[in-house]
C-alpha positions in Angstrom: -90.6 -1.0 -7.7 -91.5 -4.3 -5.5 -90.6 -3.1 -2.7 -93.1 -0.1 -3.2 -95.6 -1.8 -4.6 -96.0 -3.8 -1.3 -95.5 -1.2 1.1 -98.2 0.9 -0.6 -100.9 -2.2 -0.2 -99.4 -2.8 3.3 -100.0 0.7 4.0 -103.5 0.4 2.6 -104.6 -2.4 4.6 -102.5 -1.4 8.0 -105.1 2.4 7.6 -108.4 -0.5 7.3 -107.0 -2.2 10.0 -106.9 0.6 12.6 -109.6 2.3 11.4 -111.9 0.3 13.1 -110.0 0.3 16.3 -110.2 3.9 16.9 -108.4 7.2 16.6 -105.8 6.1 18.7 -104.0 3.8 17.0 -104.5 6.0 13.4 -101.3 5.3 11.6 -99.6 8.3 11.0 -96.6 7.0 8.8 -95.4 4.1 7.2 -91.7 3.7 6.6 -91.0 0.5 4.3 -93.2 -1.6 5.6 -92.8 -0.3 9.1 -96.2 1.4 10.3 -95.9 4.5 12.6 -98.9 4.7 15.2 -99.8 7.9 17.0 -100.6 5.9 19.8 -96.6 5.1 20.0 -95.6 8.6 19.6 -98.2 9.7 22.4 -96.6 7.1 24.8 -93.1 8.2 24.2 -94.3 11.8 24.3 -96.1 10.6 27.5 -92.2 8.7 29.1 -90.4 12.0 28.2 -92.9 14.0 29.5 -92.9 11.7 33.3 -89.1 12.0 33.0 -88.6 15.6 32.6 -87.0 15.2 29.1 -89.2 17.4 27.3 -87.0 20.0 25.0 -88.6 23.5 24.3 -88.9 22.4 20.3 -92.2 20.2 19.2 -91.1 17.1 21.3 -93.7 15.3 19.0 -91.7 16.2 16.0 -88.7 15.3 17.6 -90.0 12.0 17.9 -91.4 11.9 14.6 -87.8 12.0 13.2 -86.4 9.8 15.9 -88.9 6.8 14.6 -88.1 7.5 10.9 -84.9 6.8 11.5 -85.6 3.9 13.6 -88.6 2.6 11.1 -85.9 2.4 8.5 -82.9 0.5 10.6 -85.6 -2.2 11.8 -87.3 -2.0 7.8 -83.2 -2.5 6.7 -83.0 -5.4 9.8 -86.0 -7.6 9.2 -84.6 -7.4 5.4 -81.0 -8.4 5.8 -82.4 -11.0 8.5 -80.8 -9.8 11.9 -82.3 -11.2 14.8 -81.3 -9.4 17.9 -80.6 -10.8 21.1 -84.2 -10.5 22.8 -83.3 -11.8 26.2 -83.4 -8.9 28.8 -86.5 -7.2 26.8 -89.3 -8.6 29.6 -86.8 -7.5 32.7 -86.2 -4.2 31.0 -89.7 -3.5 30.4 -90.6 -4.6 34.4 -87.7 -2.5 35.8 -89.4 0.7 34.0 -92.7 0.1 34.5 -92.3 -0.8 38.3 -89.9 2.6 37.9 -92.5 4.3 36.4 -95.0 3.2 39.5 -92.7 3.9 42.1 -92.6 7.7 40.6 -96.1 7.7 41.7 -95.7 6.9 44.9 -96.9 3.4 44.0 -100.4 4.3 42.7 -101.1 2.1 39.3 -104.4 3.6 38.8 -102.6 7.0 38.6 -100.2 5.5 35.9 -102.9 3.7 33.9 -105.0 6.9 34.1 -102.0 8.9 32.9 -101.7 6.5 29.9 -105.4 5.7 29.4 -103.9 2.4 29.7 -104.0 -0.6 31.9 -100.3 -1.9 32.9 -101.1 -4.7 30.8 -101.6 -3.0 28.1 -98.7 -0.6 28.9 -96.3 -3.8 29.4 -97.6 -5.3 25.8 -96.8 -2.1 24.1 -93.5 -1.2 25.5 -92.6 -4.9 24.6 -93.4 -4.0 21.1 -91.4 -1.0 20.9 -88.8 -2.2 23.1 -88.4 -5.4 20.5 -87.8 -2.8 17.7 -85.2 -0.6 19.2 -83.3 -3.6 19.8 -84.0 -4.7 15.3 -82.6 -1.3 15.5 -79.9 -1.3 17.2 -78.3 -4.8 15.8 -79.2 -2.6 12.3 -77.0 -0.3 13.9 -74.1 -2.5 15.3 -73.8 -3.8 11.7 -73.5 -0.3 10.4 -70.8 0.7 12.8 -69.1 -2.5 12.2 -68.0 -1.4 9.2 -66.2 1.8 10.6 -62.3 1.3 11.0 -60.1 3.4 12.9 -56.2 3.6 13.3 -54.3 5.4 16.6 -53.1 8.1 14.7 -56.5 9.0 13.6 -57.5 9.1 17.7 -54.5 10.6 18.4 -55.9 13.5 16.0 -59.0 13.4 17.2 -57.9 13.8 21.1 -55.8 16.5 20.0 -59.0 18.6 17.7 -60.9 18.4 21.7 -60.7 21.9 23.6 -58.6 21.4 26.7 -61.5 23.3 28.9 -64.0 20.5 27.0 -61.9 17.4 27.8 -64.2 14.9 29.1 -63.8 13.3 32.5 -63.1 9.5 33.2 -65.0 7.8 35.8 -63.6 5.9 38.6 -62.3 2.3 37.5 -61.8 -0.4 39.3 -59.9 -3.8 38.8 -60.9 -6.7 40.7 -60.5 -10.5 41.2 -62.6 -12.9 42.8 -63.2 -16.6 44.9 -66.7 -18.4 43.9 -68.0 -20.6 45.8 -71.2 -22.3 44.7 -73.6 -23.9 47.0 -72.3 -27.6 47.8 -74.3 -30.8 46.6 -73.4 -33.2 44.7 -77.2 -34.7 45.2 -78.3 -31.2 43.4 -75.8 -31.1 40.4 -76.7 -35.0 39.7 -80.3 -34.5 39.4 -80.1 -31.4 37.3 -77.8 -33.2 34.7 -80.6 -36.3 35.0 -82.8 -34.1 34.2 -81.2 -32.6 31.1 -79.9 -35.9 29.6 -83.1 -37.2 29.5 -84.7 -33.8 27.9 -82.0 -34.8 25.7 -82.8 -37.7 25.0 -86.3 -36.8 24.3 -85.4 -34.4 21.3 -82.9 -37.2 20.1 -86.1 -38.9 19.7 -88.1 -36.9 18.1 -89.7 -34.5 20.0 -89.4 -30.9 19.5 -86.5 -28.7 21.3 -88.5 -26.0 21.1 -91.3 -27.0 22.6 -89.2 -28.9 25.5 -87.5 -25.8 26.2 -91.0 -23.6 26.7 -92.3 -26.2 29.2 -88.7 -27.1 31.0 -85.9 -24.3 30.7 -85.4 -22.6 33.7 -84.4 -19.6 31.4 -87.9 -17.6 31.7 -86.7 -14.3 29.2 -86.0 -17.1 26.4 -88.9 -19.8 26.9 -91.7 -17.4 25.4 -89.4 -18.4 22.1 -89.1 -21.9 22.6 -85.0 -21.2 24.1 -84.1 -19.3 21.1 -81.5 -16.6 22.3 -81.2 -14.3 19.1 -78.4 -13.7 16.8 -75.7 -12.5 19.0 -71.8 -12.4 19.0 -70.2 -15.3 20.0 -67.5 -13.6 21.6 -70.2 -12.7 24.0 -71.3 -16.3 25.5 -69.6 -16.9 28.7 -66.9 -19.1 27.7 -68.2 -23.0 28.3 -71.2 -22.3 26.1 -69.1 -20.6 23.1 -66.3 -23.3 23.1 -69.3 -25.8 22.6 -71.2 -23.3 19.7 -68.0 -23.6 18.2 -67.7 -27.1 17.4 -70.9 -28.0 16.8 -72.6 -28.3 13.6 -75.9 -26.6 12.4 -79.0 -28.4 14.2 -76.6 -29.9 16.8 -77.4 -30.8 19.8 -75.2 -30.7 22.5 -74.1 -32.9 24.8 -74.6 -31.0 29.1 -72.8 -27.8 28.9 -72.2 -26.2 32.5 -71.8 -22.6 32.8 -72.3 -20.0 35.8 -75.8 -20.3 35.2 -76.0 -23.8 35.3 -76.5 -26.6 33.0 -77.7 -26.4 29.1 -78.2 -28.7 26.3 -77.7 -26.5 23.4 -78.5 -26.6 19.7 -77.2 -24.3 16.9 -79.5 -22.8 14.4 -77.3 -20.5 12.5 -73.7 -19.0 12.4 -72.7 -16.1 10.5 -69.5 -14.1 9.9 -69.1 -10.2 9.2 -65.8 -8.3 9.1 -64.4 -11.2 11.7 -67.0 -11.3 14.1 -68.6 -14.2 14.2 -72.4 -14.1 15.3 -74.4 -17.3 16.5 -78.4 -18.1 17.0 -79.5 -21.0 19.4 -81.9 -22.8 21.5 -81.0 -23.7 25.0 -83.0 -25.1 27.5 -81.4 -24.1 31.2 -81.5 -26.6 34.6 -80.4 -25.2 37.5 -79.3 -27.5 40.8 -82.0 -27.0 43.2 -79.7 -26.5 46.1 -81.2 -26.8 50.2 -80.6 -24.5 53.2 -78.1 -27.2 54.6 -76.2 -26.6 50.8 -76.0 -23.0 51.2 -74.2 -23.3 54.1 -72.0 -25.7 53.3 -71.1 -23.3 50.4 -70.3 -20.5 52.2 -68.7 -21.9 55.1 -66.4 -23.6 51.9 -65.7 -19.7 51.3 -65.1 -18.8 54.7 -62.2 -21.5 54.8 -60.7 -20.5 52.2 -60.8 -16.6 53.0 -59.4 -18.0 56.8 -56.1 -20.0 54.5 -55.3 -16.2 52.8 -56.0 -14.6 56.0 -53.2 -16.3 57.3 -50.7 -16.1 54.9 -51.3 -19.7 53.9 -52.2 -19.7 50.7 -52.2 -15.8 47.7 -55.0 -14.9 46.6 -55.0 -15.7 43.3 -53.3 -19.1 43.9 -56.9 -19.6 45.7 -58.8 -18.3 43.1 -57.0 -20.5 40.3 -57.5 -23.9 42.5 -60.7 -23.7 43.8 -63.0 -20.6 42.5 -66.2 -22.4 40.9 -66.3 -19.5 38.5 -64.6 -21.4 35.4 -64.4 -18.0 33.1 -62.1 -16.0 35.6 -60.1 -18.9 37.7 -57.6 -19.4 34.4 -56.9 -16.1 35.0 -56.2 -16.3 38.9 -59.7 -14.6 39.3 -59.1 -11.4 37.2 -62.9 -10.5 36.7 -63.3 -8.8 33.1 -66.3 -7.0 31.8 -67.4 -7.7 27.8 -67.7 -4.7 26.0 -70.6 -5.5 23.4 -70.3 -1.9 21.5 -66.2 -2.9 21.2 -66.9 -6.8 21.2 -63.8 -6.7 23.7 -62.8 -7.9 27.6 -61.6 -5.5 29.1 -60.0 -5.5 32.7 -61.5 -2.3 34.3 -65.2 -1.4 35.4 -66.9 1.5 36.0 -68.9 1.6 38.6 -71.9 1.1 36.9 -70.8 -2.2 34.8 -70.3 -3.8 38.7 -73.0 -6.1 40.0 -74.6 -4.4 43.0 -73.4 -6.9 45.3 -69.5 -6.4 44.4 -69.9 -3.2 44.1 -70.9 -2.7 48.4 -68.2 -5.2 48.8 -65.5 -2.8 47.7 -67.4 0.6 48.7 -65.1 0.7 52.0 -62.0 -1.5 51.1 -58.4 0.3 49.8 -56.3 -1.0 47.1 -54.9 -4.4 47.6 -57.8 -5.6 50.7 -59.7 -8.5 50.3 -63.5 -8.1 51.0 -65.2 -9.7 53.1 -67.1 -12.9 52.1 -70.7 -12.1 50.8 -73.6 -13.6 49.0 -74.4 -12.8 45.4 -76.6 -12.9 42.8 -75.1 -13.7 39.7 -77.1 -14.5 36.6 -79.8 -15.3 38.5 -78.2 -17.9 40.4 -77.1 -17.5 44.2 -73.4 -17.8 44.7 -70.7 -16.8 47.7 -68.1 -14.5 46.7 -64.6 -13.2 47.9 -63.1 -10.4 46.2 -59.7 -8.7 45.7 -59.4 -4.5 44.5 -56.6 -5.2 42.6 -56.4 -1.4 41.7 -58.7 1.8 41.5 -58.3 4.6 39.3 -60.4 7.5 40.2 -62.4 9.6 37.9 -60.3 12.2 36.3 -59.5 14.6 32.7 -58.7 12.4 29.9 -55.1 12.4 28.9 -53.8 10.6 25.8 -50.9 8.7 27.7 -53.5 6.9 30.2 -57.1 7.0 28.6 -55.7 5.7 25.1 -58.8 2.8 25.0 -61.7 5.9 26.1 -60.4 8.3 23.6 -60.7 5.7 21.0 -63.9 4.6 22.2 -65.0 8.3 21.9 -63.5 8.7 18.3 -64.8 5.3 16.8 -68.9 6.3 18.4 -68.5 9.7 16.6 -67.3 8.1 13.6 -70.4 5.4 14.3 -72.4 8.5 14.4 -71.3 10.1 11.1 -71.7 6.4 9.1 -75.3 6.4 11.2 -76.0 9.5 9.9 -75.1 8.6 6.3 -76.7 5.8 6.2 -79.6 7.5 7.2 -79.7 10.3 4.6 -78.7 7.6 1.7 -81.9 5.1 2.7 -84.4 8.3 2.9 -83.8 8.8 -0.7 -85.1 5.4 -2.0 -86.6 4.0 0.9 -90.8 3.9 0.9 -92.1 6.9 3.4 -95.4 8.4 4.0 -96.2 11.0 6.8 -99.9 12.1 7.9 -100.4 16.0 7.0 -101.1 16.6 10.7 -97.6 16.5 10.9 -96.3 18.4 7.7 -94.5 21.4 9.6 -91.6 18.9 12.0 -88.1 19.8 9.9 -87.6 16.1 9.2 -90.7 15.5 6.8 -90.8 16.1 2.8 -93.2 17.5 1.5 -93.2 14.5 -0.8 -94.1 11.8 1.7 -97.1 14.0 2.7 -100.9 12.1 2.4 -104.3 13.0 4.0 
């Protein structure tokens, strides 16, 4: 009764609110104590329509259900106090705005008059909704958390599939890899200078947060003063998770390097559901300001070492284990392994588009068991040199339960994800808070019951 009582005066004041900004932004549903905006289903309407994704049913309806169901995982998120991991929001909203423009031919007044919209208005709107599908989708993770699956359960699934509908696997590829870091000592010394005396700064009394806005070098998480989000532990590269892991709450670190560079970390919360463990913190990021003359002392450090495998001097992996700079995959003689975050798991295989862009040309030509040749790389957002090994391929072909035992699964545990989804859904509908403008009375997903104007 509460929870109605304050969605129906939020819903009150949210229709005062955008009265008097204009029919655009008339609300058109509230879900808990979610508003839906017409403007936000005539911009999706508008990015289906641009991409050709249009379906001969009322798309508008179509969306209409599709932010419901949305309205009620971020309502459910915001209440259980989920905070995703909001890091990649501004580079995902870029990348499909410049994608957008580039459709276009390059002509931004074409895309803002298509919109009625100026890009910056575009980019603080698809920030908005971008921010709730990813409330959303940690609602989500937490649902399909809960849904357990045993191998004879997949191996009944794989064997309900048609043969003649038997997906196909892409190509995989295993690889291992030398890094080789640009060289100066000079560089890394006046980074951690730097950071110990940010340190030192908070020790005393000044605000992390507000340190981190003005000094990390970490520009998706300084709008939030370094905060990165709840997020799974098990997906920090490893450096920063061993030091989460044995600090307390409001901890500050002492200089944690990782492949982005250097942090001082401090822990705001840590949280355990059905064994994962999940971790908000601040960080503030320093990375080593590196010269021409360091670059190339870096590489030609990687050319050396490519020269000592070349000729049978030194393996491969022997390299990689004594003098890779990348900490995470020299303990395991550079095997590179990609973190799964729907299974929370490492696994040892790519497809080809988990590959950075860069490693991915490096192998384009090579065969099973060549070595690259060496080549410069941007990982996470740091230039590095990088050597790398195909270790084995395995190209794209029909599923079969004796070698595809980790897809199949995958495939049984998102339909079973689906089905607690859907559930879910069909369970919070019932008690949940949910009004719907008339205008829309005829889309299959709306009750008569929420109906109002």
């Amino acid at each position: 009764m509460i929870k109605k009582s304050v969605a129906i005066i939020i819903f009150s004041l949210t229709l005062l609110s955008v009265h008097a900004q204009g029919s655009l932004d008339k609300v058109v549903g509230v879900v808990g104590n979610e508003a839906i905006l017409e403007s936000d289903i005539e911009m999706l309407y508008k990015d289906m329509q641009i991409q050709g994704m249009l379906s001969e049913k009322n798309p508008r309806c179509e969306i209409l259900s599709m932010m419901i169901d949305q309205k009620l995982l971020v309502a459910q998120a915001k209440q259980d106090s989920l905070v995703p991991n909001l890091d990649n929001i501004h580079n995902e909203v870029e990348r499909k705005i410049a994608a957008t423009i580039a459709q276009t031919g390059g002509n931004r007044e074409m895309v803002e008059s298509y919109y009625n919209k100026t890009i910056e208005q575009l980019r603080e709107e698809s920030i908005a909704l971008e921010t709730e599908q990813m409330y959303a989708q940690a609602m989500t993770r937490e649902i399909g958390m809960k849904v357990k699956t045993t191998p004879n359960e997949v191996y009944k699934f794989f064997k309900s599939i048609d043969k003649d509908s038997l997906p196909v696997v892409p190509d995989q590829f295993m690889l291992y890899e030398i890094v080789k870091k640009p060289n100066s000592e000079q560089a890394v010394i006046a980074a951690k200078e730097k950071l110990l005396n940010l340190r030192k700064r908070i020790i005393d009394g000044e605000r992390f947060q507000t340190l981190a806005s003005l000094y990390t070098e970490d520009e998706v998480t300084a709008i939030r003063g370094g905060e990165v989000g709840l997020t799974p532990l098990e997906g920090s590269v490893p450096p920063v998770r061993m030091a989460l892991l044995s600090m307390r709450v409001g901890q500050i670190s002492k200089i944690v390097e990782s492949e982005y560079g250097f942090h001082i970390l401090q822990l705001l919360t840590r949280q355990e559901n059905n064994g994962v463990i999940q971790v908000n913190y601040r960080h503030i990021l320093i990375r080593p300001r590196y010269t021409l003359e360091d670059r190339k002392a870096g590489f030609a450090a990687l050319d050396s070492i490519v020269n000592k495998i070349k000729a049978d001097s030194v393996s491969f992996n022997t390299a990689a284990m004594y003098f890779s700079d990348n900490e995470q995959t020299r303990i395991n003689q550079g095997l590179m392994v990609f973190f799964d975050r729907r299974t929370l798991e490492n696994r040892p295989y790519f497809y080809k588009d988990e590959l950075n862009p860069d490693d991915f040309r490096a192998i384009e030509h090579i065969g099973v068991g060549e070595m690259s040749e060496p080549y410069k790389a941007m990982v996470s957002g740091s230039e590095v040199y990088k050597v790398v090994l195909l270790k084995e391929f395995i190209p794209s072909h029909t599923v079969n339960f004796k070698d595809d035992f980790g897809f199949i699964s995958g495939m049984y545990e998102n339909k079973k994800r689906m089905e607690a989804l859907r559930e879910w859904v069909a369970k919070q509908v019932k008690t949940e808070y949910i009004r719907i403008d008339r205008k829309y009375e005829n889309c299959p997903v709306v009750n008569r019951e929420w109906l109002f104007n």
